[in-house]
C-alpha positions in Angstrom: 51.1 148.6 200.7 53.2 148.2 197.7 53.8 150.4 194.9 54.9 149.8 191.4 56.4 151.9 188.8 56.4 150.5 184.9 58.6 151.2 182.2 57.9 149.6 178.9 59.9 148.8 176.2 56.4 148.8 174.1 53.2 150.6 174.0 50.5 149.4 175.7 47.2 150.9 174.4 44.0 151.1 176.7 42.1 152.5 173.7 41.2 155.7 175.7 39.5 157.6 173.0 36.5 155.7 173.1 36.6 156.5 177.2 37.5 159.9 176.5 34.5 160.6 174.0 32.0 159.2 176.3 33.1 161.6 179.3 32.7 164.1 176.7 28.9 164.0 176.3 27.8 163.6 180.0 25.6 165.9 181.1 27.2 168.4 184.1 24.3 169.6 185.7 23.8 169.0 189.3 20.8 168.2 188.9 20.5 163.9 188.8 19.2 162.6 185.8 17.6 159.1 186.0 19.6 155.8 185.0 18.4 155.0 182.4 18.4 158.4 180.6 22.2 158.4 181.3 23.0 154.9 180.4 21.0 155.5 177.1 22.9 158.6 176.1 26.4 157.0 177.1 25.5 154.2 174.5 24.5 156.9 172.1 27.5 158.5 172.3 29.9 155.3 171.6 28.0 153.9 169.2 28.2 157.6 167.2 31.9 157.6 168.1 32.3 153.8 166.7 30.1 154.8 163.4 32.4 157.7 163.1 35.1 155.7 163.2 34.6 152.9 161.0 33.9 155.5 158.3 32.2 153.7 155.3 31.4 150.8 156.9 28.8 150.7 159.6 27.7 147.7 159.2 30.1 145.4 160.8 29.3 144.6 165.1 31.9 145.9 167.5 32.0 144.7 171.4 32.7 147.7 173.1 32.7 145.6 176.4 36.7 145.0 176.0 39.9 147.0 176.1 42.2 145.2 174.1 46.3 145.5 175.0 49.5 144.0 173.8 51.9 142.0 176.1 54.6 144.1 176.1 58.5 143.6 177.5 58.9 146.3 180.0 61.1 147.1 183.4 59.3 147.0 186.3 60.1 148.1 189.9 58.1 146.9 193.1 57.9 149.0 196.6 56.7 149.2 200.0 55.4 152.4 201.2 54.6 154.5 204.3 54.8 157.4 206.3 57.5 158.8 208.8 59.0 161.4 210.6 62.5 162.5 210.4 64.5 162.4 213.1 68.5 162.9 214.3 70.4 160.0 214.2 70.8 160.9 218.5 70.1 163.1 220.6 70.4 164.2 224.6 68.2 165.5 226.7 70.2 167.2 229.9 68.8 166.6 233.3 70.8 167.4 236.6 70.6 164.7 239.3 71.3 167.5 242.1 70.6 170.6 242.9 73.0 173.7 243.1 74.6 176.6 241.7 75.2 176.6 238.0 78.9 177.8 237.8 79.7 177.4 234.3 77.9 176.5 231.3 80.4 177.5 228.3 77.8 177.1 225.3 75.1 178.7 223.8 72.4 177.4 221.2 73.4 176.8 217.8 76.8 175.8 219.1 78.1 172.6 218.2 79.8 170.4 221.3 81.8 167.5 221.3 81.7 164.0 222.4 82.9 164.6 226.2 82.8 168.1 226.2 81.7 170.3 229.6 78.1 171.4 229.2 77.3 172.4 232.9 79.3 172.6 236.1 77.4 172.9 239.0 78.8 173.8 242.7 79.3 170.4 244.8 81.0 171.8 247.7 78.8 170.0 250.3 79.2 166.3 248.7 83.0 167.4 248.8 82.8 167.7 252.9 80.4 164.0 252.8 83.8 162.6 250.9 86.5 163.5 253.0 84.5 162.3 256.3 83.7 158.8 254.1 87.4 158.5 253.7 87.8 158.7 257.6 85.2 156.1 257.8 86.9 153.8 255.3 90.7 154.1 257.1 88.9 153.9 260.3 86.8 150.8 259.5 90.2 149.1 257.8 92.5 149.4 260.9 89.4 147.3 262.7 89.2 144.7 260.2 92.7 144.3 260.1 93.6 143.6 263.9 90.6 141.6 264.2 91.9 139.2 261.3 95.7 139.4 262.7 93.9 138.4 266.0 93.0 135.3 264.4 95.6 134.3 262.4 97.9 134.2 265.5 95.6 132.3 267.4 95.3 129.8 264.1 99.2 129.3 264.2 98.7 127.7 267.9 96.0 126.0 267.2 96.6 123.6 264.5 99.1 120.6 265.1 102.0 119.9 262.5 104.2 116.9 262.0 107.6 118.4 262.3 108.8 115.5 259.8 108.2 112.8 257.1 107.9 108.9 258.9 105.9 107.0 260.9 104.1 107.4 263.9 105.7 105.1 266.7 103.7 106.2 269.9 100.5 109.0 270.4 100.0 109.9 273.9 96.8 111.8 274.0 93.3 111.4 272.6 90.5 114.0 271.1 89.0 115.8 274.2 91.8 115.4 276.8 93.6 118.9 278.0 97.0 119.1 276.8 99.6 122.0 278.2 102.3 123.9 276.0 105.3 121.8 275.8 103.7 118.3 276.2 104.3 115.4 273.7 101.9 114.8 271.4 103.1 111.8 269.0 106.7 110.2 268.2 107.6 109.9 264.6 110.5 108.0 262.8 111.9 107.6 259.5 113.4 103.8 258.6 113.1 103.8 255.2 115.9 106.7 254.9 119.5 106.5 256.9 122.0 109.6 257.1 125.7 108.4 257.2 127.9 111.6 258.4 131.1 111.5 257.4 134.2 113.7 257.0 135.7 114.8 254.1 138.9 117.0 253.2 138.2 119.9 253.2 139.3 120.9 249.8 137.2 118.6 248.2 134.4 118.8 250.6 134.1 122.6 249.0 133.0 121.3 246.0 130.5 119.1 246.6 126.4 120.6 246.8 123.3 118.9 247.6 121.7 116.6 245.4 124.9 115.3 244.5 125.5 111.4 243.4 127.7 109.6 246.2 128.6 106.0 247.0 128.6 104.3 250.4 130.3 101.2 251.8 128.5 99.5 254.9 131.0 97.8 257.4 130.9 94.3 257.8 128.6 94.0 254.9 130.5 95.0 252.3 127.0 96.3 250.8 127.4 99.3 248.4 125.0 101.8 248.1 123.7 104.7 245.8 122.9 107.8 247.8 123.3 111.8 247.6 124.6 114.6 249.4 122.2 116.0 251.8 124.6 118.8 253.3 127.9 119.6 253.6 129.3 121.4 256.9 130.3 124.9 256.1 133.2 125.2 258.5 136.5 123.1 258.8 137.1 121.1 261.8 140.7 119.3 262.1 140.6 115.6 261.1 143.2 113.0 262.2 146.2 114.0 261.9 145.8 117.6 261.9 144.0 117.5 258.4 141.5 120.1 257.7 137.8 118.2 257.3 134.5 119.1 256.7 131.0 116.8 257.4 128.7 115.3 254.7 125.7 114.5 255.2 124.7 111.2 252.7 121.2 110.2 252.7 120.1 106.5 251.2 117.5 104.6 250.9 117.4 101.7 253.7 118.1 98.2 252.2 116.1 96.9 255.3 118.3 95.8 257.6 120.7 98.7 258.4 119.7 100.5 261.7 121.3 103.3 264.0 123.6 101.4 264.7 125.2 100.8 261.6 128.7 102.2 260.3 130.2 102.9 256.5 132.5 105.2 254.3 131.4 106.9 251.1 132.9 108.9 248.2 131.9 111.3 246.1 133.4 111.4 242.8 137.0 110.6 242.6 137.4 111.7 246.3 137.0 109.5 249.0 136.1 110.1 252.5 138.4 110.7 255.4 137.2 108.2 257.7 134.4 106.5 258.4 130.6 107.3 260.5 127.7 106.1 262.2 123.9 105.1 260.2 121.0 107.5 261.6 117.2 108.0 260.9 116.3 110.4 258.5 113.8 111.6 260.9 113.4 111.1 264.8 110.8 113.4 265.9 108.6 114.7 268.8 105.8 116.4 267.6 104.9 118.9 270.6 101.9 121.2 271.4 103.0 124.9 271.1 100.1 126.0 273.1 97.4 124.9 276.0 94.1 123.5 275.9 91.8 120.9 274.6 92.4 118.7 272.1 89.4 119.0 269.6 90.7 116.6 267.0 93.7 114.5 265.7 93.9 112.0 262.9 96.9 110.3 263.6 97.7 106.5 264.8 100.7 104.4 265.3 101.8 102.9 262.5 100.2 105.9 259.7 103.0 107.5 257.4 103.0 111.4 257.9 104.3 114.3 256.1 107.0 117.3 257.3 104.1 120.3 258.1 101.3 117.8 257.8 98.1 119.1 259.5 97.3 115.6 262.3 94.9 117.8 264.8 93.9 120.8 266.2 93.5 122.5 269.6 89.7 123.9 270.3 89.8 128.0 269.5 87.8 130.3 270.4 85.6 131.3 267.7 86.4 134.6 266.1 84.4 134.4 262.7 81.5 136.0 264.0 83.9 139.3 264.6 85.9 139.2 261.8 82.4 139.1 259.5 81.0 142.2 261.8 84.1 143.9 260.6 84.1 143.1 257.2 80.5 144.1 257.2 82.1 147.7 258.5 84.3 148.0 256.0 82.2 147.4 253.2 79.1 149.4 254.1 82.2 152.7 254.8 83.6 151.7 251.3 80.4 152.1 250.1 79.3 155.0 251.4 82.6 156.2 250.0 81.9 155.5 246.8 78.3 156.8 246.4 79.9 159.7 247.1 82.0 159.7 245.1 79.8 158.8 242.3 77.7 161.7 243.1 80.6 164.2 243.1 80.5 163.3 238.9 76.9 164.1 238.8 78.2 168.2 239.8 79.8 168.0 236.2 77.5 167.0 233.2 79.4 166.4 230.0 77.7 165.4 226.4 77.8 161.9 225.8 77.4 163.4 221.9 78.7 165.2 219.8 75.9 167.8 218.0 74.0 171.0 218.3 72.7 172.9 220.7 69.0 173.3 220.0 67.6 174.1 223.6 69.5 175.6 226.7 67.2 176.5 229.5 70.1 177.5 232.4 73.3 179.6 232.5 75.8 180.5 235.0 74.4 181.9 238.2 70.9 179.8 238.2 69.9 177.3 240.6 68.8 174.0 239.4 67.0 171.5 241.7 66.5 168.0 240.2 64.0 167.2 243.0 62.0 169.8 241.3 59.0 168.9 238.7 59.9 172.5 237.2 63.1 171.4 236.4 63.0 170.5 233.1 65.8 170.2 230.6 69.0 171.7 230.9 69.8 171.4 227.1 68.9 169.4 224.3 71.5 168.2 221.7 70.6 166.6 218.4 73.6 165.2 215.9 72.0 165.7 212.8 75.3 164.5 211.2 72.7 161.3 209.8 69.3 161.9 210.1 66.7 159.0 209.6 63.1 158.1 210.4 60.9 154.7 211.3 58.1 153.9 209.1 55.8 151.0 209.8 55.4 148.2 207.3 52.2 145.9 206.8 53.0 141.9 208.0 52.1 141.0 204.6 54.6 143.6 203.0 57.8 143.2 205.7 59.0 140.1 205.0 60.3 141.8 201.6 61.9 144.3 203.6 65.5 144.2 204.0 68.7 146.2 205.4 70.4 148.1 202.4 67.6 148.4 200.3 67.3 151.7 198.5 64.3 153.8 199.8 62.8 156.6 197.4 61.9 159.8 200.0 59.5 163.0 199.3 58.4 165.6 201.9 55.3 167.9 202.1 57.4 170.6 203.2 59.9 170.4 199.9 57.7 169.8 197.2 59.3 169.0 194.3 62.3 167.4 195.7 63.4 164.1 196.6 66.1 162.2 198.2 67.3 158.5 198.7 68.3 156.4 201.6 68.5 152.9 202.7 66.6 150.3 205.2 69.2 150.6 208.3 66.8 148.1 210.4 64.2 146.1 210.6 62.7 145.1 213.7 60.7 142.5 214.9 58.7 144.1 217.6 55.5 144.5 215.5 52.9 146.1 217.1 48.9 144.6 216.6 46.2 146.7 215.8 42.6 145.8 214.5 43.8 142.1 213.6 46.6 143.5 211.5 50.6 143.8 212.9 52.8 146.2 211.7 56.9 146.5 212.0 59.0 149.6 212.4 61.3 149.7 209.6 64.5 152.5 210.5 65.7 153.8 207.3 68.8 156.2 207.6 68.5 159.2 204.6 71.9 159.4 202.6 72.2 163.0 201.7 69.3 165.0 204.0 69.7 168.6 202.1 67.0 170.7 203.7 65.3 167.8 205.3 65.2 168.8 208.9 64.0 167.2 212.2 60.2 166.7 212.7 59.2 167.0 209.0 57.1 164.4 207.5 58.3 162.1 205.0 56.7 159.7 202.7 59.0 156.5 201.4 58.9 153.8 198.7 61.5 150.9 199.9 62.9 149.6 196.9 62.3 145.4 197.2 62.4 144.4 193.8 63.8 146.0 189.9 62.9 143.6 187.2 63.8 144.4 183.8 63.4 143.3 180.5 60.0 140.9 181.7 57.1 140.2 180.0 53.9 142.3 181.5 50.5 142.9 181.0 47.8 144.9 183.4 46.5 143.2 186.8 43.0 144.2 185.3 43.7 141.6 182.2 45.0 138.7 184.6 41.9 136.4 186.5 43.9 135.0 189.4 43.2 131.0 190.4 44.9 129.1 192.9 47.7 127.8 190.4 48.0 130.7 188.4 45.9 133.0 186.4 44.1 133.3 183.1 43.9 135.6 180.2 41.3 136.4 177.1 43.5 136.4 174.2 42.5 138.2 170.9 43.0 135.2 167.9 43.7 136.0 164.5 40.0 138.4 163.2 39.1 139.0 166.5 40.1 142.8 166.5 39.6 145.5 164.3 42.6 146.4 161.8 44.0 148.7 164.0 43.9 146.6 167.4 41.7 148.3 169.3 38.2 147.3 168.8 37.0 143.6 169.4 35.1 143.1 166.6 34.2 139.2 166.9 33.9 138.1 170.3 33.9 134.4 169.1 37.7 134.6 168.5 38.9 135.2 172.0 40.4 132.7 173.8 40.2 131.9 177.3 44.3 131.0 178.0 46.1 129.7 181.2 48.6 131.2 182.1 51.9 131.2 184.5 52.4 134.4 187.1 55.7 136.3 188.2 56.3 139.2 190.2 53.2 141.3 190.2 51.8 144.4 192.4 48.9 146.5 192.5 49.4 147.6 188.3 51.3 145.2 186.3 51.9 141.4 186.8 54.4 139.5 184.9 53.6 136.4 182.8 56.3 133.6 182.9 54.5 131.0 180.6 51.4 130.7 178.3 51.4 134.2 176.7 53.9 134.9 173.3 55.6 138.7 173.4 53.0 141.3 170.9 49.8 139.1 171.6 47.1 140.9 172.4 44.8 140.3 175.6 41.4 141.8 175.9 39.7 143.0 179.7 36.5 144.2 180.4 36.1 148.1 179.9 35.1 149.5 182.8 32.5 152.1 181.2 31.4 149.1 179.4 30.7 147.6 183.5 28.9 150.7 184.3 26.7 151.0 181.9 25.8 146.9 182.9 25.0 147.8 185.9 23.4 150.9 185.3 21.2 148.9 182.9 20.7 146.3 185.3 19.6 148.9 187.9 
């Protein structure tokens, strides 16, 4: 429902006399007089009041039938009312989850508490007991999970089948199913694309060289030179031709293609040059062998296929041990778990205010017995935090889409009268609820300075949508609403009486069109058709009385 309040900037007169005069001459009498004996000495009565009037000249016609009134500049404010309750901004309701002893409960009513702040403490020593023989279950349940896991990883290690190098596979001597004991050859691999030359250095400069290193090497017979690097150097000094102290170098290169192990070179490194020459080997000349017994239940190697050093090329048959490691994982979690509840229901023994307010309610102190399985129970304690209070009212469909957050709201109470406060639209949902064909939304509005407002009274509101100032207005009763607009009767030049308030000839009013603004249930504002201090002219409604009075 809205509700408008109307300042003007200029008088608007309803000529009330004439109403006033009428009223004045009605019979009080319970007793019902018929209609046509009233109607006739209503008309009496204006028509005395209009000759009294006029003075000197009764002879000119009046229409009593109107009330004429100026359009007039005025301020004018639009609102959306209802009803509501005030509440806290929060509040708590204490309940106990378990039963027990009441030990402490350091507050009394009318105290104020604190976010966090102990309310009850009740005695929990037989959940203590049920955690300390949880615990027991847990490190019990742990040790289990934890051999039967080892258990498998062990077996794991055996089972899978490695390369032990990078190269290729030259020979494989078993196939997937056969039975293979610890020990036994599995596959042959060798690496020709990479040669190690080992030759001796001195020794003092073989202690600066490091792996990784840049070195040349000189093949015999070929006279080839190539680019290489250190792979290792010895760590110990053996005695070199001569009685020179020496130390081995490891040179890895890249095989041109036709080197073999049976090739020879020199090499240096830097400005220091070897002390005598080697032999070419492999990079890699491997025997991948089984490191335990039984069948072979896959392997995805053949002769010729590259490998890598640790790559995965089969696997011995295990025995299956998921099934025992999930039983005890299963164990573990249903002891942690048990653990945990509680736990958790240790914290219910110690009930703390998730608020800070003041006590209104306390129903147990120290020394009771509360059993939350009981329907006695009740509340422990209630806590409001009246540091904001506020209230919902519920706003017509046709009225909340005007409705907005931070729009002021005028407030009254029943239970103050003659005071008022202010506040402001803190939300507006969209839940409506339907009722009768019409939906309605609960608007929260929080109250900005509450005085002696106090939880539970009953509050009336006006939500502020719209202040328009300064606009041109005239009554709802003088405005005919169409589809595109309105229309007005306006009073032409002679068509009052000199002082405005009489329509004295009817045949000078003027039906006008007319462009509507903001309105409500009092005013509406005219935007175009209708000039600031003309006057408009609407049916009196004494004058629509006695019509139908007559017409009865």
């Amino acid at each position: 429902m809205e509700q408008t309040d109307v300042k003007q900037e200029q008088t608007i007169s309803p000529a009330q006399p004439a109403q006033k005069k009428s009223k004045a001459i009605m019979p009080k009498k319970k007793k019902k007089w018929p209609k046509r004996v009233i109607t006739l000495a209503v008309v009496a009565a204006l028509v005395v009041a209009f000759f009294l009037w006029r003075g000197s000249s009764p002879r000119q016609v009046v229409n009593l039938g109107y009330i004429p009134v100026t359009a007039a500049m005025g301020d004018l404010t639009v609102a959306v009312t209802g009803t509501g309750t005030v509440q806290p901004i929060d509040s708590y309701k204490v309940t106990a989850l378990v039963k027990g002893e009441v030990l402490e409960a350091p507050f009394e009513e009318g105290d104020t508490v604190g976010k966090d702040d102990l309310l009850f403490r009740i005695d929990a020593k037989d959940v203590e007991t049920s955690i300390q023989q949880s615990r027991l279950s847990v490190e019990q349940a742990q040790l289990s999970y934890n051999e039967t896991v080892k258990s498998k990883s062990d077996t794991l290690k055996n089972v899978d089948i490695k390369a032990n190098a990078s190269g290729v596979v030259q020979e494989v001597y078993y196939k997937v199913g056969d039975m293979i004991s610890a020990g036994s050859p599995i596959a042959d691999i060798l690496d020709r694309e990479n040669l190690i030359l080992t030759v001796p250095f001195h020794a003092a400069d073989a202690a600066g060289f490091y792996a990784g290193q840049t070195a040349q090497v000189f093949v015999d017979g070929t006279y080839e030179t190539l680019s290489g690097t250190v792979d290792s150097v010895a760590v110990s000094d053996q005695t070199g031709a001569g009685g020179t102290l020496v130390r081995e170098v490891k040179i890895k290169v890249a095989n041109p293609g036709a080197l073999g192990n049976t090739s020879t070179g020199t090499a240096s490194i830097g400005t220091a040059d070897c002390a005598g020459g080697g032999a070419f080997a492999y990079a890699a000349q491997k025997t991948i062998t089984a490191t335990t017994s039984g069948e072979l239940a896959s392997l995805s190697i053949k002769e010729g296929e590259r490998v890598t050093d640790r790559q995965v090329v089969g696997a011995f048959k295990a025995t299956d041990m998921d099934a025992q490691i999930e039983n005890s994982r299963i164990g573990l979690q249903n002891a942690q778990l048990s653990l945990q509840n509680a736990q958790n229901q240790l914290e219910n023994y110690t009930i703390t205010s998730p608020i800070s307010g003041t006590v209104i309610e306390k129903n147990y102190k120290a020394g009771d017995n509360i059993d939350a399985t009981s329907s006695t129970a009740g509340y422990m304690a209630i806590i409001y935090d009246m540091s904001t209070l506020t209230f919902e009212m519920n706003i017509d469909e046709l009225d909340v889409g005007k409705v907005k957050v931070g729009q002021e709201v005028e407030i009254t109470a029943a239970a103050l009268e003659g005071q008022s406060f202010t506040g402001r639209v803190d939300k507006v949902s969209v839940n409506g609820t339907t009722a009768g064909g019409a939906t309605s939304y609960p608007v929260t509005v929080v109250i900005d300075d509450p005085q002696n407002l106090l939880p539970g009274m009953n509050v009336s509101a006006k939500i502020v949508v719209e202040r328009a100032q300064n606009i041109l207005i005239v009554p709802v009763e003088a405005v005919t609403r169409g589809a595109d607009g309105g229309e007005v009767t306006v009073a032409l030049s002679g068509a009052l009486s000199e002082d405005g308030t009489l329509v004295v000839d009817p045949a000078k009013l003027e039906t006008r069109a007319v462009k509507l603004g903001r309105g409500n249930s009092d005013y509406i504002e005219i935007t175009e058709g209708l000039e600031l201090g003309e006057k408009v002219v609407y049916q009196n409604q004494v004058s629509s009385f006695m019509d139908q009075m007559m017409g009865g």
